[in-house]
N, C-alpha and C positions, 0 to 999 in steps of 0.2 A: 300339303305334304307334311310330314313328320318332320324333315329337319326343319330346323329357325334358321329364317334366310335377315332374321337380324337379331342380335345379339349385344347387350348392353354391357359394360364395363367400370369399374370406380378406381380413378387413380388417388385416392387420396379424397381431394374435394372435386375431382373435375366424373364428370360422367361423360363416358364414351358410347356413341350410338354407331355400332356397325351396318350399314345397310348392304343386307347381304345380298340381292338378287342381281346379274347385269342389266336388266331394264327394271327402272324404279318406274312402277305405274301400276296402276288398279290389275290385279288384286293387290298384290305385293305391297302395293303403298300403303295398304291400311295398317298392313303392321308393326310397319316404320312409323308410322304417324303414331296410332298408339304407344309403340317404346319412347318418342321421343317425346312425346306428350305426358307419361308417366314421369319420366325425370323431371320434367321442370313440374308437373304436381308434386312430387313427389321433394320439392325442396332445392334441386340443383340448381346451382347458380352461374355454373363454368361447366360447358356443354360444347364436347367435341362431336360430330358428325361426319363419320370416317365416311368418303365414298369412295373409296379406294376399287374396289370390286364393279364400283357400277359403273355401265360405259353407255349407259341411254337414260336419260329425263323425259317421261313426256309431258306436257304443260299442267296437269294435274303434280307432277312431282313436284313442280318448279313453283307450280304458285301454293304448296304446301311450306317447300320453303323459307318461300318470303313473307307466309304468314308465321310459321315457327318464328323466324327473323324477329319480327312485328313483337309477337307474345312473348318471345325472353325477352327484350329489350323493356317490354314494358312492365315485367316482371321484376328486372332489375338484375336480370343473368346474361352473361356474356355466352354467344355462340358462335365457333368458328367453323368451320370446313379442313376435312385431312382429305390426303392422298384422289385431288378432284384429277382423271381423267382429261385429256386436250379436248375432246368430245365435249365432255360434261361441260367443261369450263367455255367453251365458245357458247355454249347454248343458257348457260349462265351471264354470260357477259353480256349476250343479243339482248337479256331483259334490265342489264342493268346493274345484276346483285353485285357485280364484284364491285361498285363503287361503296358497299357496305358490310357486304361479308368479306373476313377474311379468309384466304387460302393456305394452306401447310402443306409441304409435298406427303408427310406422313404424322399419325395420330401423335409420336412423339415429339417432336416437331410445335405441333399445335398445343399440347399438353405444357412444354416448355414455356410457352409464349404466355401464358397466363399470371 
């Protein structure tokens, strides 16, 4: 489709990945992975990842991730989570992330925490 179901943003130094679709999952995820993969090529180091909009993970989201997770961290860039869904977050929590990702109820929120 025409419109971008994610959308990238720069607060300053932090970069913002909107992921626009309600269910984050192939195809959708590829373009999320891409935007969020360009930031951290692209130099970012403080990397919000609004999921505000999205109300379904399916295990391809989730283990995209926890390898994003994985790759900033070893990149040297901090990535948090905005506006996660009870949804989202129960199916986050069942793998574990939230003992390493943090959560923000919204992008500002998270942008603050930096």
């Amino acid at each position: 489709s025409t419109d971008m179901t994610v959308t990238r943003e720069r607060a300053g130094e932090i970069v913002i990945v909107h992921a626009g679709p309600p269910r984050l999952m192939h195809p959708s995820l590829a373009e999320f992975s891409k935007s969020a993969n360009d930031a951290l090529a692209g130099g970012a180091r403080k990397i919000v990842i609004d999921l505000s909009k999205v109300e379904y993970l399916d295990s391809a989201a989730i283990g995209y991730l926890l390898d994003l997770y994985r790759q900033a961290t070893n990149a040297g860039a901090a990535l948090k989570l905005s506006g996660v869904q009870r949804r989202v977050e129960t199916m986050l929590t069942l793998v574990g992330a939230n003992q390493f990702l943090e959560f923000y109820p919204d992008a500002a929120a998270a942008v603050d925490s930096f």
